[in-house]
N, C-alpha and C positions, 0 to 999 in steps of 0.2 A: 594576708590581704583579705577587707571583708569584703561580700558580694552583697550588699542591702535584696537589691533587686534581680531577683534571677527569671526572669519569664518563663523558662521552660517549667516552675513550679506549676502551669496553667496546664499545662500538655502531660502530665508526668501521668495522668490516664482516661482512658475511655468515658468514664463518666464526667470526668472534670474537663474535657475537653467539648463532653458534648453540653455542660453545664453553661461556657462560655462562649459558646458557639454561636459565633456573629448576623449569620446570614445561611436559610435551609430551603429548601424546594417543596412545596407543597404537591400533590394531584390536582388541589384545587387553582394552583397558579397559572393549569395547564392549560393551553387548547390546543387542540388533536384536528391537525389538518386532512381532510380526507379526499378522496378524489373520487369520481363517480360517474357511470358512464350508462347509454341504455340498455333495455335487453334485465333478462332474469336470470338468475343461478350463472351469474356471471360472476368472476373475478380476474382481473388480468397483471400479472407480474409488470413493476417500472422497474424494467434494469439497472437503470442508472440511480435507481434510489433503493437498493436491497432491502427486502423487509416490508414494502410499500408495495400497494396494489390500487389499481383504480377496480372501486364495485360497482355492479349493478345497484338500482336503488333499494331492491330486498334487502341483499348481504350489505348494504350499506348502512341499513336499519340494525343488523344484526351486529353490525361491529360495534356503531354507535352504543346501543346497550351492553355490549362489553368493557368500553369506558366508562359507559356508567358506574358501573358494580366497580370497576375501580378506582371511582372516586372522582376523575373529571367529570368538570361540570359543564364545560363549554366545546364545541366542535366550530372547526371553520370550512364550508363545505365549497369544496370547487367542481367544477362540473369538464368535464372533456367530452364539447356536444360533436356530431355527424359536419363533415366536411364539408357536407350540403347545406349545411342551415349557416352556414358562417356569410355573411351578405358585408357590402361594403359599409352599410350605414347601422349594422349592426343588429338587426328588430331581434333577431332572434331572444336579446341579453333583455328582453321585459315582455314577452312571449308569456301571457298567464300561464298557460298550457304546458309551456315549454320543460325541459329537462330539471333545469335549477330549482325553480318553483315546485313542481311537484315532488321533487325530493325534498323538500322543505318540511310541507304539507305531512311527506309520510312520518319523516322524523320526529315532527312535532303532535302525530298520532298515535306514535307505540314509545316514544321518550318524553311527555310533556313538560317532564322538568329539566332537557338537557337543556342550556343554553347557546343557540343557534347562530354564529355570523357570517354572514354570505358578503361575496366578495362585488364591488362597484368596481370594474374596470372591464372596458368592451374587447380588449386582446381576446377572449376566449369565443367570442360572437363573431371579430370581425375578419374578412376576408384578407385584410392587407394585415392582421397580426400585430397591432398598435392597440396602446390603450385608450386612443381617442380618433376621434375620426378623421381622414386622411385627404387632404387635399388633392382630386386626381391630375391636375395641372402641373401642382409646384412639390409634390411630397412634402406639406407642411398638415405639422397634427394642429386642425383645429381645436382653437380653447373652445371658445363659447359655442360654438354648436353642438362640443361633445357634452359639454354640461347638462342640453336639453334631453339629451340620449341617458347621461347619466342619472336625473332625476326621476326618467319613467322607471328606469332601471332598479334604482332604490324600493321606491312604490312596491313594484310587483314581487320587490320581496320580503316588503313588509305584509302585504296583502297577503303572501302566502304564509307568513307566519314569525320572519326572521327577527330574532332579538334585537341583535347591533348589524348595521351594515358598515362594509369597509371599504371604503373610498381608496382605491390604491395605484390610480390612475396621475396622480399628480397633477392635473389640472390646475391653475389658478383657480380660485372662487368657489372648488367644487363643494366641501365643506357647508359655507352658507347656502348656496342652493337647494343643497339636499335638504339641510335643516330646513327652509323655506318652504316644500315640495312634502316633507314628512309634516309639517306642522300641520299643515294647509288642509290636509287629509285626515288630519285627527293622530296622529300616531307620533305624539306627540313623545311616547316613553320609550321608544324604538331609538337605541345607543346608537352613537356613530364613533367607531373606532378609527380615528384621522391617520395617515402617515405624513408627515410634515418631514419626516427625515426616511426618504426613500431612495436610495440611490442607484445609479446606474453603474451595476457590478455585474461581475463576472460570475458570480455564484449563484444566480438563477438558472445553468442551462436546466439541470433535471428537473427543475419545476416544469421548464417547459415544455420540455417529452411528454413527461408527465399528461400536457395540456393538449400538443402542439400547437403551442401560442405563439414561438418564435415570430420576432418581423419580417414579411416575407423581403421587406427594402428596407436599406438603411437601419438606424439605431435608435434607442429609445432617450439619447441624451439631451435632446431637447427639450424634454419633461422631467426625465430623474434626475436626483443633483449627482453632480462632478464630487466623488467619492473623495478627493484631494479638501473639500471645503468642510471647514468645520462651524462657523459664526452661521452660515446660510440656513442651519436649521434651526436656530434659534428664530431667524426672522420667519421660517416656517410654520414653525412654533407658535409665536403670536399673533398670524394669521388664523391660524386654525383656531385657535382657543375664542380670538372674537367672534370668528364665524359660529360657535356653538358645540365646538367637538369635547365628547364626554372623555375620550380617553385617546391616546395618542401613542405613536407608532411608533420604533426603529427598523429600519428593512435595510441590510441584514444586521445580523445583533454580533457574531463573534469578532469581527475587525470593526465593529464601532459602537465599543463599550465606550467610548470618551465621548460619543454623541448619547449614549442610554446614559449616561451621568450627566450631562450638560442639562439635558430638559429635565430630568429629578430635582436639579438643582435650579432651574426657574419656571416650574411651573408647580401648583397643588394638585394638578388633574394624574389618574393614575398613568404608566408609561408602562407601555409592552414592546418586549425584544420580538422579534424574528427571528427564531435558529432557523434559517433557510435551508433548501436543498442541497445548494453544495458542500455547506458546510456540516451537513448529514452525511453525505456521498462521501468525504473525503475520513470521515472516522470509518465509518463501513468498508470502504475499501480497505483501511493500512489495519482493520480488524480480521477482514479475511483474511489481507498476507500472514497474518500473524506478528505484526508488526506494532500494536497495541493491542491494551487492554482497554476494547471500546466500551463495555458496561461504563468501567472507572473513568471516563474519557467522559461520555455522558453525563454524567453524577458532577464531573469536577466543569463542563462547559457548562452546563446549566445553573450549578452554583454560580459561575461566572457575572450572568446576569443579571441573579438578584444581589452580587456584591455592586457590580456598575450603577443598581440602580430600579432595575424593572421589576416591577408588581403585577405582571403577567407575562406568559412564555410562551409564541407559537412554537410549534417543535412536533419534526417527525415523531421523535422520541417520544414521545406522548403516552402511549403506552407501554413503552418500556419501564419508562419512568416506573409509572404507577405503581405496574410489576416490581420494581426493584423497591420501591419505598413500602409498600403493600411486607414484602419478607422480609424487610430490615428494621 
């Protein structure tokens, strides 16, 4: 019996396997989520995300330039501000002064060529823990007046220095706003990273530790899509893309690699996964049981991505990454 074709002839060794090697992870694919808080020679352990710290804005400089050197080129910085500054209407979240901004400022003083995207969504500003502003009558998230909230927001982190901003709030319209609000101002080369496909899951808690951004009422389903719909991002999709958005989002990335393929397959603009918190937490944990090998676990979930689709990667991993690709 002949075999014409035998495919394992492709796999038969290391070199010929990495010769034909479809799909690889760059450091440059990466952005390295950080968290940050006030105060000096601080660092404080999230338990729920092992390996993660929220810094003061020093050591958050310091970390930053340790990405550097290994080769990311982008950070996404979140802020976890004082419990006192969280207000219902949210000011704190375009506060020139404020925490976010001035971490900006320093990173873009001692790292000039990192590239910088700070996050458009009022959950970490506001009192009632929503990404847009909260009706105190009926608990309804207003669209359009978070929008007005949302474009000074943008602003003042473009003013302070931010590459891309990320609209991560779900808002209707928010998108062209913002572009409208950045243009208007001159800042005109200032990216907007859109989420068009951001859902309302379950694997944001330790983001939110992280933050404490949780809702202090109710759920955020009203704005995030219904994790069940798959077509709904595509109309997301081509909202954002009118509205002006440079690059566009999946949130989270490992349960909806068929939504990170969907938009590769109609749109030209580039597409970034989210490996979110939990789905960090959950390799971290069954790494400590001993229960995987999380290095390989990483390596093979972040390939995952750029097989579904995506030409960027948020991800705790970030520096591990680099680390492991850096020695291999």
């Amino acid at each position: 019996m002949f075999q014409h074709s035998r495919p394992r002839r492709l796999r038969r060794s290391d070199a010929i396997r990495a010769m034909v090697e479809e799909n690889n992870v760059s450091a440059s694919d990466l952005i390295a989520p950080l968290f940050f808080i006030e105060g000096t020679s601080q660092k404080v352990a999230i338990d729920s995300m092992p390996g993660q710290s929220r810094f003061s804005v020093d050591l958050l400089v310091d970390e930053v330039l340790k990405l550097q050197d290994l080769g990311v080129k982008t950070v996404a910085l979140f802020p976890a501000i004082e419990e006192s500054l969280k207000t219902k209407d949210a000011k704190e979240a375009h506060n020139e002064k404020g925490l976010n901004q001035r971490a900006v400022r320093a990173v873009k003083e001692k790292a000039p060529e990192m590239t910088i995207m700070t996050d458009v969504a009022l959950d970490p500003y506001s009192s009632d823990g929503h990404d847009g502003l909260v009706d105190p009558n009926t608990g309804e998230i207003l669209n359009d007046p978070t929008l007005e909230v949302l474009c000074k927001m943008a602003l003042a982190q473009a003013r302070a220095g931010s590459d891309i901003v990320g609209p991560s709030d779900m808002m209707d319209g928010r998108v062209g706003a913002i572009r409208e609000a950045l243009d208007a101002e001159g800042f005109t080369n200032v990216l907007i990273m859109s989420y068009p496909a951001k859902y309302a899951s379950h694997f944001y808690g330790p983001f939110r530790d992280a933050l404490d951004s949780a809702p202090k009422a109710g759920d955020k389903k009203t704005y995030q899509m219904n994790y069940a719909n798959r077509r709904e991002a595509l109309k997301e999709l081509e909202l954002d893309i009118n509205e002006g958005a440079d690059i566009v989002m999946v949130k989270p990335g490992l349960s909806y690699l068929d939504i990170i393929s969907d938009l590769k397959q109609h749109c030209h603009l580039p597409v970034a996964a989210y490996n979110v918190s939990g789905e960090y937490a959950m390799v971290k944990a069954a790494q400590e049981k001993g229960w995987l090998d999380g290095e390989m676990i990483m390596v093979e979930t972040l390939t995952s991505f750029k097989r579904a689709g995506a030409d960027i990667i948020l991800t705790y991993f970030a520096q591990e990454m680099a680390k492991f690709l850096k020695n291999h």
